[in-house]
PQR file of N, CA, C, O and H, with PARSE charges and radii, in Angstrom:
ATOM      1  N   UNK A   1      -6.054  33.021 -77.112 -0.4000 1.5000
ATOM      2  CA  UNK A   1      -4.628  33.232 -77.183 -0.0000 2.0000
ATOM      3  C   UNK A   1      -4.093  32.500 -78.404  0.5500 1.7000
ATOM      4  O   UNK A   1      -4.467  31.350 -78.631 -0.5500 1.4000
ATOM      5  N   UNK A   2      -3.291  33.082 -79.144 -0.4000 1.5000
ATOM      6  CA  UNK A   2      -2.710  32.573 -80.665 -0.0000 2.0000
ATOM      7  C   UNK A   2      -1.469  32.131 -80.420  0.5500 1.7000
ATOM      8  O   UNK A   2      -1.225  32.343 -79.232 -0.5500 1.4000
ATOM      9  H   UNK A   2      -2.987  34.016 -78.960  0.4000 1.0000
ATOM     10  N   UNK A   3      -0.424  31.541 -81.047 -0.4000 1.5000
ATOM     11  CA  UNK A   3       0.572  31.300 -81.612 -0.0000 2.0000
ATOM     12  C   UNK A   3       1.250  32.154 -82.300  0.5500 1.7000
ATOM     13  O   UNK A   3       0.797  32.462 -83.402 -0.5500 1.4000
ATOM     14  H   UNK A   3      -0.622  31.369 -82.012  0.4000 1.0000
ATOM     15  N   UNK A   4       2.641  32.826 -81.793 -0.4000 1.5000
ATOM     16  CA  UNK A   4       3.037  33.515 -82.692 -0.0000 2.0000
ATOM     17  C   UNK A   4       3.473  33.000 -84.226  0.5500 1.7000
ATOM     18  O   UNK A   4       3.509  31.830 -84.606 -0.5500 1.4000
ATOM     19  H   UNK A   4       3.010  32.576 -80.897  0.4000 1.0000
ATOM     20  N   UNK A   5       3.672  33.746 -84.708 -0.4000 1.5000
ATOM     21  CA  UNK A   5       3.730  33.143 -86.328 -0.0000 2.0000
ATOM     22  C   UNK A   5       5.120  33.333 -86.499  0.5500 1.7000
ATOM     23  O   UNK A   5       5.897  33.677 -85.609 -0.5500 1.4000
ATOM     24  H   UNK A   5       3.643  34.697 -84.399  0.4000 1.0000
ATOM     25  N   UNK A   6       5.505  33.010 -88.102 -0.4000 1.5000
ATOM     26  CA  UNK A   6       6.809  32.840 -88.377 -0.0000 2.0000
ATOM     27  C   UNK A   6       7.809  34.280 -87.952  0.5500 1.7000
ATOM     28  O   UNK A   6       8.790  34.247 -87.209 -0.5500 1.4000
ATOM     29  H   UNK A   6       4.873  32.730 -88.825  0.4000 1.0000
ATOM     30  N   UNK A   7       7.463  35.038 -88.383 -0.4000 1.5000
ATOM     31  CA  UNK A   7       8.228  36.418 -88.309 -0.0000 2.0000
ATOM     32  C   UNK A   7       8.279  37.203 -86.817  0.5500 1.7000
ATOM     33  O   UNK A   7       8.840  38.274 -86.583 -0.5500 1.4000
ATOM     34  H   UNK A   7       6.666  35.064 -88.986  0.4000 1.0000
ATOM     35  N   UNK A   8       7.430  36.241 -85.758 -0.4000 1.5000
ATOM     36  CA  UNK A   8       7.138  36.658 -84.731 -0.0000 2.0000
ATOM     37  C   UNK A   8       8.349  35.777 -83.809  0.5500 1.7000
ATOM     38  O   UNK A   8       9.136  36.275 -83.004 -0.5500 1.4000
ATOM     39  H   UNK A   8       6.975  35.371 -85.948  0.4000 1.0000
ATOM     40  N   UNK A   9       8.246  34.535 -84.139 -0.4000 1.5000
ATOM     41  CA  UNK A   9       9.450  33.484 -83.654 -0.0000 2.0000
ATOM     42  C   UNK A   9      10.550  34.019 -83.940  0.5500 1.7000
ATOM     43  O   UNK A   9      11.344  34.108 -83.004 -0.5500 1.4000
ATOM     44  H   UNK A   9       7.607  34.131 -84.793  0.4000 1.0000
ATOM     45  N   UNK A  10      10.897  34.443 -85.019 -0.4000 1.5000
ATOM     46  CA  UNK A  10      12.210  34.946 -85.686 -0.0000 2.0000
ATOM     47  C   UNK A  10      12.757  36.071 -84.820  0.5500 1.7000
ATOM     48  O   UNK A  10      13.848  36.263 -84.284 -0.5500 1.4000
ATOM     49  H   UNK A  10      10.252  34.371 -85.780  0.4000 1.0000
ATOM     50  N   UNK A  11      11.624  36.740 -84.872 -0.4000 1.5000
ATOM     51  CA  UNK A  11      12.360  38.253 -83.758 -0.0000 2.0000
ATOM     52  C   UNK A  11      12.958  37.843 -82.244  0.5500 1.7000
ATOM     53  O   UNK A  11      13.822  38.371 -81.544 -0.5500 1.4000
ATOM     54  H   UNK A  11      10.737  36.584 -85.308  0.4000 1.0000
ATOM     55  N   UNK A  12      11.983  36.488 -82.029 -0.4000 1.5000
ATOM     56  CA  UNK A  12      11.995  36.159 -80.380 -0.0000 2.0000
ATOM     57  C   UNK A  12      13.556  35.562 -80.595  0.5500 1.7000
ATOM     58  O   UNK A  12      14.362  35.640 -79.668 -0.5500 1.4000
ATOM     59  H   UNK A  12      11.282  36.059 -82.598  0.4000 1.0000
ATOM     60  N   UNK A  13      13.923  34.957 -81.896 -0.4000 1.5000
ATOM     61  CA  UNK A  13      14.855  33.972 -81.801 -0.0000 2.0000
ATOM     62  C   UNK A  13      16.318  34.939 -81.553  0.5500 1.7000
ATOM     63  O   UNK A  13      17.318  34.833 -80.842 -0.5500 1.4000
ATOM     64  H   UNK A  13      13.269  34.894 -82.649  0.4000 1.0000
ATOM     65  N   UNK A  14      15.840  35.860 -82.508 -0.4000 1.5000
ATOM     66  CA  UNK A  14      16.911  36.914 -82.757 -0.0000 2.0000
ATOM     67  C   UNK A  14      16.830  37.404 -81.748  0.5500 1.7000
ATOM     68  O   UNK A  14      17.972  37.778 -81.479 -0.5500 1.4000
ATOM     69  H   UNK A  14      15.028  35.946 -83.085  0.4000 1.0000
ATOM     70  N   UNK A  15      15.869  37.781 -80.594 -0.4000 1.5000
ATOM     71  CA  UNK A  15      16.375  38.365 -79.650 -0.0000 2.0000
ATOM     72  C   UNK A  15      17.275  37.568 -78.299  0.5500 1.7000
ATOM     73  O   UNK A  15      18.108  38.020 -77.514 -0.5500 1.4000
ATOM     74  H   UNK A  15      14.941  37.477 -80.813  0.4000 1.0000
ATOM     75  N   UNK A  16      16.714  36.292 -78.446 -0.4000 1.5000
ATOM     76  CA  UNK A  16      17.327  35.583 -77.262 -0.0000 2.0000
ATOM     77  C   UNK A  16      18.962  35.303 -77.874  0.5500 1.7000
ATOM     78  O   UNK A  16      19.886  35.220 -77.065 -0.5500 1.4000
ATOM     79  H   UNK A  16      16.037  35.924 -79.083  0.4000 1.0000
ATOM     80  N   UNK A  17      19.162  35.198 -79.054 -0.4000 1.5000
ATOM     81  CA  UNK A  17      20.493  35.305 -79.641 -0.0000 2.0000
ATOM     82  C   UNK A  17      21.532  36.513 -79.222  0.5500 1.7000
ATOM     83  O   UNK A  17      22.713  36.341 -78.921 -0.5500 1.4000
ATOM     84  H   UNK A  17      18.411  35.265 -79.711  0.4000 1.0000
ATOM     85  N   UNK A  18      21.027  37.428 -79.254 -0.4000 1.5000
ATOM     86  CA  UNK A  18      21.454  38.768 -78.826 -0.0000 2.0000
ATOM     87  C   UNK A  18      21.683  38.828 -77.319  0.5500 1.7000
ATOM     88  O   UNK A  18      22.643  39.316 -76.723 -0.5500 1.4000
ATOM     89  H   UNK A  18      20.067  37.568 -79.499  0.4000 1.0000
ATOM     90  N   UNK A  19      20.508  38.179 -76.790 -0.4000 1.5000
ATOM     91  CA  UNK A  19      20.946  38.552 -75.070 -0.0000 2.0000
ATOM     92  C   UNK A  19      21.981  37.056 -74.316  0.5500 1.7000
ATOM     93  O   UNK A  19      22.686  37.103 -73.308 -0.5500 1.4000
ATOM     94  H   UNK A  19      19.728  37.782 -77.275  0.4000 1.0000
ATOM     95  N   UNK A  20      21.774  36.068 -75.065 -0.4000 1.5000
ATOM     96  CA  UNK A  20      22.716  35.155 -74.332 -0.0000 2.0000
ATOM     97  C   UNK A  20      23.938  34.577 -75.194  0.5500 1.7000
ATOM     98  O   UNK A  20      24.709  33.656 -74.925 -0.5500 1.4000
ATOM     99  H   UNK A  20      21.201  36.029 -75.884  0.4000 1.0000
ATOM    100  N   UNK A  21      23.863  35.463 -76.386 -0.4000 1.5000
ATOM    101  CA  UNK A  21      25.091  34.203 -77.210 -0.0000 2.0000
ATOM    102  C   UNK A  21      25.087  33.040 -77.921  0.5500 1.7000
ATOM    103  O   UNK A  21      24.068  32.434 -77.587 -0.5500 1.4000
ATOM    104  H   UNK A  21      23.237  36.212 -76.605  0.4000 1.0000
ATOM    105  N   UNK A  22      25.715  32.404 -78.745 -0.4000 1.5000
ATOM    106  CA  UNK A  22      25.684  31.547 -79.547 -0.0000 2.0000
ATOM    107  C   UNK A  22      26.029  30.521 -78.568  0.5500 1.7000
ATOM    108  O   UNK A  22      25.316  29.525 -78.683 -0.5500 1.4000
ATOM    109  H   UNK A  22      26.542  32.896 -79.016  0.4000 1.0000
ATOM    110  N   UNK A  23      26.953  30.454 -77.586 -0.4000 1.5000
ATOM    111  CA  UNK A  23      27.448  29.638 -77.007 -0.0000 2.0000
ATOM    112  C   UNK A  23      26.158  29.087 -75.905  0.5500 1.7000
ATOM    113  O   UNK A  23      25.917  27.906 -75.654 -0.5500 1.4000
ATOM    114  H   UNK A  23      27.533  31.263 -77.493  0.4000 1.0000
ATOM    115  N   UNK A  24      25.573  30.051 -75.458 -0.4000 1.5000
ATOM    116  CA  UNK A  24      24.653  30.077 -74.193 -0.0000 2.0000
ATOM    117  C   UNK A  24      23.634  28.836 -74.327  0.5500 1.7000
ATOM    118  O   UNK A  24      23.215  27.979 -73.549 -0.5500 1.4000
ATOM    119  H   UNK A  24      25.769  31.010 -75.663  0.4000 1.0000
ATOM    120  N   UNK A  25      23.404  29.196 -75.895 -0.4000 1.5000
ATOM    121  CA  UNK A  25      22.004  28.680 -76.229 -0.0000 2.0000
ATOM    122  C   UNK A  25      21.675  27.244 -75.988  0.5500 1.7000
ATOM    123  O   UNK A  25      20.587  26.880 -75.542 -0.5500 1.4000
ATOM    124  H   UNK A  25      23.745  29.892 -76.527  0.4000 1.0000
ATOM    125  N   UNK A  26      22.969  26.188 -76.402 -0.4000 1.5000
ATOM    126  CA  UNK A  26      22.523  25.052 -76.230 -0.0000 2.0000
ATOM    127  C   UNK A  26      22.485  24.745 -74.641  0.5500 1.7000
ATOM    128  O   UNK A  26      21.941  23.696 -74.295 -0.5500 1.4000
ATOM    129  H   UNK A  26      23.853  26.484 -76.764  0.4000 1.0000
ATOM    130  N   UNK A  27      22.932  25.443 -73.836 -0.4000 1.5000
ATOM    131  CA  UNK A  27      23.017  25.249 -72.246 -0.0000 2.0000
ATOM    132  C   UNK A  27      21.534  25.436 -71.820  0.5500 1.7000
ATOM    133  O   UNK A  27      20.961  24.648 -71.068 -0.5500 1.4000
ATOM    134  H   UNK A  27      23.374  26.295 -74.117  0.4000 1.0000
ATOM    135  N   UNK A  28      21.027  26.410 -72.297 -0.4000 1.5000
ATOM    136  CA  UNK A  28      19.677  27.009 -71.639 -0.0000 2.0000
ATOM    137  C   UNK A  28      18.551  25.604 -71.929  0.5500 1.7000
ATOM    138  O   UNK A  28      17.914  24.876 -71.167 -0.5500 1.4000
ATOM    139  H   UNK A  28      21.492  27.050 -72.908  0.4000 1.0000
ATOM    140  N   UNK A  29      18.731  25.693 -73.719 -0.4000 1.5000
ATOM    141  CA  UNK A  29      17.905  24.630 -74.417 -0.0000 2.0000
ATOM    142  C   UNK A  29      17.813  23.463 -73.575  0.5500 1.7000
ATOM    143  O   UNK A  29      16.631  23.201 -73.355 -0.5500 1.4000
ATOM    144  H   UNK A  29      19.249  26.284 -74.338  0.4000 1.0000
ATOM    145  N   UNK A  30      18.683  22.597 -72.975 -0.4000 1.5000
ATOM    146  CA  UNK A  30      19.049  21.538 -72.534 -0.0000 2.0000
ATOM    147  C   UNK A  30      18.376  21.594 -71.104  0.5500 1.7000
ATOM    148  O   UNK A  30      17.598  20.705 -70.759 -0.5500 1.4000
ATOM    149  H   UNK A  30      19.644  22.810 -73.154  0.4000 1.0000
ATOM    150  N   UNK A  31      18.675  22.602 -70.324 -0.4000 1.5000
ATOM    151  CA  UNK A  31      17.974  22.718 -69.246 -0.0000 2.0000
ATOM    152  C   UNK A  31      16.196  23.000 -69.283  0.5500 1.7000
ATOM    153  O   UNK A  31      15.216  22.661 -68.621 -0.5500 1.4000
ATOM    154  H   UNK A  31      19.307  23.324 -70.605  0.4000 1.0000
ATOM    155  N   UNK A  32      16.469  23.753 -70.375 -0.4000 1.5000
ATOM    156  CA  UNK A  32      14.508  23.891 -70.729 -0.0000 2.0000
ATOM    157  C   UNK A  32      14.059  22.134 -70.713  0.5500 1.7000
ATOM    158  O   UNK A  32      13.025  21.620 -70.286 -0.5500 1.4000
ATOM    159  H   UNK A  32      17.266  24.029 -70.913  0.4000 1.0000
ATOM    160  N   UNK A  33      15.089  21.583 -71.256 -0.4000 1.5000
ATOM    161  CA  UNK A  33      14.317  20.416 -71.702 -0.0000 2.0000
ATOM    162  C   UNK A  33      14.175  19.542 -70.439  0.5500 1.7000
ATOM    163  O   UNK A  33      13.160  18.898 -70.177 -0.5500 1.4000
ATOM    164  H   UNK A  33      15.929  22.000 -71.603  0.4000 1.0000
ATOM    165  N   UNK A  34      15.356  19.584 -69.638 -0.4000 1.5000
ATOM    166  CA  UNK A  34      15.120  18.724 -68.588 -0.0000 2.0000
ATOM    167  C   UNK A  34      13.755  19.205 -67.444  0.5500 1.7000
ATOM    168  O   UNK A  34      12.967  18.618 -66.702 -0.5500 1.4000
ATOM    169  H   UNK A  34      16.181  20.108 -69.852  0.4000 1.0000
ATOM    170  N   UNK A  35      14.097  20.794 -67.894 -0.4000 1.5000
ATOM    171  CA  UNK A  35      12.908  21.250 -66.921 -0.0000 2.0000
ATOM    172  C   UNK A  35      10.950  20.765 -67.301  0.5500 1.7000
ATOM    173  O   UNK A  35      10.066  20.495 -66.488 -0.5500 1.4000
ATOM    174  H   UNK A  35      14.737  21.270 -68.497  0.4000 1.0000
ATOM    175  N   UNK A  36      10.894  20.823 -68.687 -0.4000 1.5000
ATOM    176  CA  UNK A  36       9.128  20.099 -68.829 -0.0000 2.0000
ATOM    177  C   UNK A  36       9.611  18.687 -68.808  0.5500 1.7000
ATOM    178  O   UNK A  36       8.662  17.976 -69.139 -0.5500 1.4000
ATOM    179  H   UNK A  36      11.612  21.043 -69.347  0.4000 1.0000
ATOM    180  N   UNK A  37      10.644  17.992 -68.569 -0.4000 1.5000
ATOM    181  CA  UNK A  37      10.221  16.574 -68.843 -0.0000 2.0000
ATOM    182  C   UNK A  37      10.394  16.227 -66.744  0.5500 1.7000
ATOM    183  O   UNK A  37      10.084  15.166 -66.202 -0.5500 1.4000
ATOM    184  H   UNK A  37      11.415  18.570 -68.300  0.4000 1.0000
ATOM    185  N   UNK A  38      10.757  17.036 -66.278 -0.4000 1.5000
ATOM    186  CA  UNK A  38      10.633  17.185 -64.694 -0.0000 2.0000
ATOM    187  C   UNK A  38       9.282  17.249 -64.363  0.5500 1.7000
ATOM    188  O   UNK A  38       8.778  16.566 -63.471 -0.5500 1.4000
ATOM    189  H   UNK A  38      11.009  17.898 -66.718  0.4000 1.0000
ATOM    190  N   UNK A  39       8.533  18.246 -65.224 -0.4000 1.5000
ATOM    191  CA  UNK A  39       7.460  18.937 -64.655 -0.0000 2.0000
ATOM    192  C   UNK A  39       6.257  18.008 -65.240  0.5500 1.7000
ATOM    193  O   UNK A  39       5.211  17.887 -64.603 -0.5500 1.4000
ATOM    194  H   UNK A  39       8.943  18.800 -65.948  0.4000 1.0000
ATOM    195  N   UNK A  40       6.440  17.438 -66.336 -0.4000 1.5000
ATOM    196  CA  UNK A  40       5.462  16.240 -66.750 -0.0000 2.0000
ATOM    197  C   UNK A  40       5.560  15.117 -65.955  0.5500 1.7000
ATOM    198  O   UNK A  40       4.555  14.668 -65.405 -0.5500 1.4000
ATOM    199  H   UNK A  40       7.291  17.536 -66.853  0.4000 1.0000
ATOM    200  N   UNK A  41       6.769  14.548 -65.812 -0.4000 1.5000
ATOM    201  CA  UNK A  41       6.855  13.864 -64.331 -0.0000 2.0000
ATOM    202  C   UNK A  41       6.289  14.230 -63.326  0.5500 1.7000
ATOM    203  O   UNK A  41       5.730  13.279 -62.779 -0.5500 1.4000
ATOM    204  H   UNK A  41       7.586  14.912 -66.260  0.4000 1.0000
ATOM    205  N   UNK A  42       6.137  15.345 -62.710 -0.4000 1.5000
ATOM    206  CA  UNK A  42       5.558  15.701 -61.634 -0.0000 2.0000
ATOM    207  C   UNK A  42       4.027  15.898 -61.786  0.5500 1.7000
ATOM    208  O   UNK A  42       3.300  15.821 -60.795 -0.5500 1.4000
ATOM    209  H   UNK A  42       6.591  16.118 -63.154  0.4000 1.0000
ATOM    210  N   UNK A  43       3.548  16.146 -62.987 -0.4000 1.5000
ATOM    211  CA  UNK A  43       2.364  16.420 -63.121 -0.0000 2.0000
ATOM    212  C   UNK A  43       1.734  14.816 -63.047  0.5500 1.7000
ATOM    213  O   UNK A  43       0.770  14.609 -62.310 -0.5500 1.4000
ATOM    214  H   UNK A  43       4.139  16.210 -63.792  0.4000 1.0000
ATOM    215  N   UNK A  44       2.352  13.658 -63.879 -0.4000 1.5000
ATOM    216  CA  UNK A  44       2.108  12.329 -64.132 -0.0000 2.0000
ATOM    217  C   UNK A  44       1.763  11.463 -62.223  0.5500 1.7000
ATOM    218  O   UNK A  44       0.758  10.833 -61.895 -0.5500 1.4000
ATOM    219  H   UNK A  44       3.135  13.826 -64.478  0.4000 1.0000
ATOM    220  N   UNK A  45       2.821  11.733 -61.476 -0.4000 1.5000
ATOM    221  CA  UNK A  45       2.910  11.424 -60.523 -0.0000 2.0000
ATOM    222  C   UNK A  45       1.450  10.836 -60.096  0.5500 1.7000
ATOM    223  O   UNK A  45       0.787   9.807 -60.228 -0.5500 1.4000
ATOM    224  H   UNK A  45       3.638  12.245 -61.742  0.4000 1.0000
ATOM    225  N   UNK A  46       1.345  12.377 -59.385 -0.4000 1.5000
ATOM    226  CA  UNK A  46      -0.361  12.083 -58.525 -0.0000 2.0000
ATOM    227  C   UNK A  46      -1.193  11.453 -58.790  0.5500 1.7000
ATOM    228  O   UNK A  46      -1.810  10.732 -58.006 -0.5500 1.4000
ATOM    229  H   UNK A  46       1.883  13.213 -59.277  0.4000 1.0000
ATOM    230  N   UNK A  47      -1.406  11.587 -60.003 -0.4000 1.5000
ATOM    231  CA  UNK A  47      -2.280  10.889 -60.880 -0.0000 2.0000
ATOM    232  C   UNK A  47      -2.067   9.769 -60.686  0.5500 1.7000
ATOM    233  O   UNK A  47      -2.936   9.285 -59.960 -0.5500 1.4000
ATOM    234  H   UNK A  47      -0.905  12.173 -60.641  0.4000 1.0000
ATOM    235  N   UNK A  48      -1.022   8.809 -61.096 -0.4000 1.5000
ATOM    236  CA  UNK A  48      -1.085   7.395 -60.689 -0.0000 2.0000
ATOM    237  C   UNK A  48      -1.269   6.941 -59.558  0.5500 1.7000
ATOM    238  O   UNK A  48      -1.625   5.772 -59.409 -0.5500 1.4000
ATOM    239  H   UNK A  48      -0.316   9.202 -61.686  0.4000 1.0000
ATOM    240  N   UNK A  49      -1.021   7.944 -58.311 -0.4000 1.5000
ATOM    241  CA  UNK A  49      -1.002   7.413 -56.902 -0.0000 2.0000
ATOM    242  C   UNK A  49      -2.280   7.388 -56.427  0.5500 1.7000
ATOM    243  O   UNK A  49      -2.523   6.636 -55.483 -0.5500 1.4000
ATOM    244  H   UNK A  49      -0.731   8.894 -58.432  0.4000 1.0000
ATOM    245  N   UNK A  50      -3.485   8.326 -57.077 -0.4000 1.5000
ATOM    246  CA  UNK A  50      -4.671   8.345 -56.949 -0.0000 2.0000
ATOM    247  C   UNK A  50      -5.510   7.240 -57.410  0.5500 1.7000
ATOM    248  O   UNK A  50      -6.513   6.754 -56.888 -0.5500 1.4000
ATOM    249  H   UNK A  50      -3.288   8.937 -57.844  0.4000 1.0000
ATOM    250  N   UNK A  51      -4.720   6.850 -58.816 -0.4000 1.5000
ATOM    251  CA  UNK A  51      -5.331   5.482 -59.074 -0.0000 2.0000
ATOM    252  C   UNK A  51      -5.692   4.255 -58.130  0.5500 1.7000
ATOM    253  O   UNK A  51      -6.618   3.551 -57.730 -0.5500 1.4000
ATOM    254  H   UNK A  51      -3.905   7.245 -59.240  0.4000 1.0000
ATOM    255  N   UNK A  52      -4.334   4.482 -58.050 -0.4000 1.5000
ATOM    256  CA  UNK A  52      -3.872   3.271 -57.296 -0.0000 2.0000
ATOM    257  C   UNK A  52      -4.218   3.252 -56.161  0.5500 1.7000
ATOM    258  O   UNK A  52      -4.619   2.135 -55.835 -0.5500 1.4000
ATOM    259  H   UNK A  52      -3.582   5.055 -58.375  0.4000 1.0000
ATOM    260  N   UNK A  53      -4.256   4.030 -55.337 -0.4000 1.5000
ATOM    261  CA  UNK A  53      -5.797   4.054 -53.851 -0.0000 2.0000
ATOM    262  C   UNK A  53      -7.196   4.182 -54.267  0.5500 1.7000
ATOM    263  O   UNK A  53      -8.053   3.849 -53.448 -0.5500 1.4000
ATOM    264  H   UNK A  53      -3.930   4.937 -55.602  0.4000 1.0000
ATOM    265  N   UNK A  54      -7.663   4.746 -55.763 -0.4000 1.5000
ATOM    266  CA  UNK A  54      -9.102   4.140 -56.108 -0.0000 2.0000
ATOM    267  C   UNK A  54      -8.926   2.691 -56.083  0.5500 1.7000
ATOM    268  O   UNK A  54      -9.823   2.153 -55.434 -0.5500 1.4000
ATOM    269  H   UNK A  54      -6.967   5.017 -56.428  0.4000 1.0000
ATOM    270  N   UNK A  55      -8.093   1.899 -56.560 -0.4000 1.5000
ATOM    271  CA  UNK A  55      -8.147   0.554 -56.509 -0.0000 2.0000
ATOM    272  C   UNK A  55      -8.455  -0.494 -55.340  0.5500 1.7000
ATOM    273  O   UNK A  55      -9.335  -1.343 -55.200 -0.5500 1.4000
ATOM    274  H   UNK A  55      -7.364   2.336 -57.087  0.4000 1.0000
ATOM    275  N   UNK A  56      -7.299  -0.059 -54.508 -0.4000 1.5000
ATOM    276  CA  UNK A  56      -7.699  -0.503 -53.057 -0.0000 2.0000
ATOM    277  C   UNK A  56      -8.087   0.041 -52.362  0.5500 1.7000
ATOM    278  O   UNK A  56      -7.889   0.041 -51.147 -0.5500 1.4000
ATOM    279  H   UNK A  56      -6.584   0.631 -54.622  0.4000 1.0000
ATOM    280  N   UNK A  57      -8.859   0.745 -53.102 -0.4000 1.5000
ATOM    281  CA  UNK A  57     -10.747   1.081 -51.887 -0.0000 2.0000
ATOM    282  C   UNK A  57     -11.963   0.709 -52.734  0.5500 1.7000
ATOM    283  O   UNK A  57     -13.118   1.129 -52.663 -0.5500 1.4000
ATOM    284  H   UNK A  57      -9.020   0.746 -54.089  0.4000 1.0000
ATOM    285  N   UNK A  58     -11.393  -0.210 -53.577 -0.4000 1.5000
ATOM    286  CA  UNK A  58     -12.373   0.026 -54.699 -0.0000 2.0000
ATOM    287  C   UNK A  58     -13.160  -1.799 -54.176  0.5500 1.7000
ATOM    288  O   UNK A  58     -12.708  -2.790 -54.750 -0.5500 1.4000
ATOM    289  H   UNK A  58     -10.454  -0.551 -53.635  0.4000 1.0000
ATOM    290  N   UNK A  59     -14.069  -1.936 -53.307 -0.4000 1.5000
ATOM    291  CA  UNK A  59     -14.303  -3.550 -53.271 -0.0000 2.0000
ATOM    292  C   UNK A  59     -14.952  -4.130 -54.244  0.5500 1.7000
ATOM    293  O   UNK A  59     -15.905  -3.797 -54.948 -0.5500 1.4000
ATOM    294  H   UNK A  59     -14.436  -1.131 -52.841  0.4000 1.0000
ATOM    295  N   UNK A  60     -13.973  -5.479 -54.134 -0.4000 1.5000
ATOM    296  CA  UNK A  60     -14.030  -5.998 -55.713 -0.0000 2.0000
ATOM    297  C   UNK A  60     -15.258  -7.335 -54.846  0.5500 1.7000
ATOM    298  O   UNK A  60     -16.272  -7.528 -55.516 -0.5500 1.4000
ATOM    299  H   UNK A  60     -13.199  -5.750 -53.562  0.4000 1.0000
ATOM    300  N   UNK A  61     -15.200  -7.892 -53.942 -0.4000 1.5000
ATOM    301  CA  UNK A  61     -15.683  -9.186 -53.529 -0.0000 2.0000
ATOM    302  C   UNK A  61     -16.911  -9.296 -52.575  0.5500 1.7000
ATOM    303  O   UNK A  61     -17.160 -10.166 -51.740 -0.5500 1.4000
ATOM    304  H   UNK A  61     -14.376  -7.736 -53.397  0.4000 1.0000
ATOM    305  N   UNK A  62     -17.574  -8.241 -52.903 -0.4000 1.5000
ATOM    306  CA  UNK A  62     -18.511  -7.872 -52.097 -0.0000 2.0000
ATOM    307  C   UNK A  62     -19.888  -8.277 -52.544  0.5500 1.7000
ATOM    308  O   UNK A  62     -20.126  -7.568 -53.522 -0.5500 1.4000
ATOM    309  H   UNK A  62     -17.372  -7.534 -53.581  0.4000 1.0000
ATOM    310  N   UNK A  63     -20.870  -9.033 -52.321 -0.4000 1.5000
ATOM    311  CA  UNK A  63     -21.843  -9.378 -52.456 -0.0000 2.0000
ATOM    312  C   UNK A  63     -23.179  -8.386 -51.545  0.5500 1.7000
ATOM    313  O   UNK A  63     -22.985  -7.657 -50.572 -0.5500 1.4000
ATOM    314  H   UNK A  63     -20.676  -9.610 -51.527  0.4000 1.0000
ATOM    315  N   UNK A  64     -24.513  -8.667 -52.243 -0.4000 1.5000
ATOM    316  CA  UNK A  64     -25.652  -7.627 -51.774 -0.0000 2.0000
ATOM    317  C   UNK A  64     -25.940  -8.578 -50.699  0.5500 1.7000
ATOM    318  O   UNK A  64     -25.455  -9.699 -50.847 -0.5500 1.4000
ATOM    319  H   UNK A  64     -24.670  -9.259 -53.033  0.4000 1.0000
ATOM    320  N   UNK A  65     -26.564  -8.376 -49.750 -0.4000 1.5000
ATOM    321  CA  UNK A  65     -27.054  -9.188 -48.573 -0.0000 2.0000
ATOM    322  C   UNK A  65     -28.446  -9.961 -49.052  0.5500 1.7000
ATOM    323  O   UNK A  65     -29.047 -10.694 -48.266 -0.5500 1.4000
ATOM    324  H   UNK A  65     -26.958  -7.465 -49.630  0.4000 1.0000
TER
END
């Protein structure tokens, strides 16, 4: 899967211009943004909570018999 290129962005830009307005745009933008920095949060989450019960199951003071 590629990256669209310059002239490919441009059309997308021009088209989302066309369907929501000049005004729209910074509303949507703003919510896009809150929405991946939600979803990186949410992705970040588990991950630390998993750590953090490898830890305390993790025995640190345990000697071989």
């Amino acid at each position: 899967m590629s990256f669209p290129g310059g002239w490919e962005m441009l059309l997308i830009l021009l088209g989302v211009l066309l369907l929501f307005g000049g005004k729209k745009i910074p509303e949507i933008a703003h919510g896009l943004g809150k929405a991946i920095t939600e979803f990186k949060r949410g992705m970040r989450t588990p991950v630390e909570e998993l750590k953090k019960e490898i830890q305390q199951d993790d025995p640190k003071d345990t000697k071989a018999p």
